[in-house]
C-alpha positions as CSV (number, residue, x, y, z in Angstrom):
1,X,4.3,6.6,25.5
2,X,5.9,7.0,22.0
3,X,4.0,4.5,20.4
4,X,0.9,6.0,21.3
5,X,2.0,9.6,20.0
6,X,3.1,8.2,17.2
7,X,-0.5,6.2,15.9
8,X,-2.9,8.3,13.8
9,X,-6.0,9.9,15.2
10,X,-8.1,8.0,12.9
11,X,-8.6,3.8,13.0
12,X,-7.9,3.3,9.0
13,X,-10.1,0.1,8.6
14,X,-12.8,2.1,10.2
15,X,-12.8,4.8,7.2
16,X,-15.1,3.9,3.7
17,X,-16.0,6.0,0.9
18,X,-19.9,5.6,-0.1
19,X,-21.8,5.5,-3.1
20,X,-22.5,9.4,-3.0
21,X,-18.8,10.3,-2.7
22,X,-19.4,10.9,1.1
23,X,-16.6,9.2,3.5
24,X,-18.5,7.0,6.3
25,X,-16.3,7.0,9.4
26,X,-17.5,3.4,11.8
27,X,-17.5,4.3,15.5
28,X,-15.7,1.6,17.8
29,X,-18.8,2.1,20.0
30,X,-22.6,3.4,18.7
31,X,-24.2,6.6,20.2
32,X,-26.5,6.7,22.7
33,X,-28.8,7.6,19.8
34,X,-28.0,4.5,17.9
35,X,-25.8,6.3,15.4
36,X,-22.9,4.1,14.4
37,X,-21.2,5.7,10.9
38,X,-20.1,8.9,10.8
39,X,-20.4,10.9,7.2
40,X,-18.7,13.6,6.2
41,X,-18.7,15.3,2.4
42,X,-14.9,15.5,1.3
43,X,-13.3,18.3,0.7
44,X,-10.6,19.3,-1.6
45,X,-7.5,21.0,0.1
46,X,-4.8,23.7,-1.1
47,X,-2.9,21.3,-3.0
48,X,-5.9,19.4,-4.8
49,X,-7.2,22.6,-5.8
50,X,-3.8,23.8,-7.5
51,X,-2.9,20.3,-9.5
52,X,-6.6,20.5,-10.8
53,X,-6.3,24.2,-12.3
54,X,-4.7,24.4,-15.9
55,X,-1.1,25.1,-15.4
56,X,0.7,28.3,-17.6
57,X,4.1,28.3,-19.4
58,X,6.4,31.8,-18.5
59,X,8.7,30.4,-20.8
């Protein structure tokens, strides 16, 4: 039961970065659809956002 808390929510090997910048995510299984990647548009968080702005000296 521990081990299985303990893994991530995401299979790693399954995760790419394409061309555009967008990450494809490969299902285990394709939807009924046919759809078998997932793509999302990344997005920058909190701390991306503050070691990217210029930083100021109150010295």
């Amino acid at each position: 039961m521990c081990r299985y808390g303990a893994r991530g929510a995401l299979a790693l090997e399954r995760l790419s970065r394409a061309e555009d910048g967008r990450i494809a995510y490969r299902m285990k299984r394709p939807l009924p659809d046919g759809t078998t990647h997932l793509q999302v548009l990344p997005r920058l968080g909190k701390q991306e956002e503050n070691s990217r702005k210029p930083s100021m000296s109150t010295a």
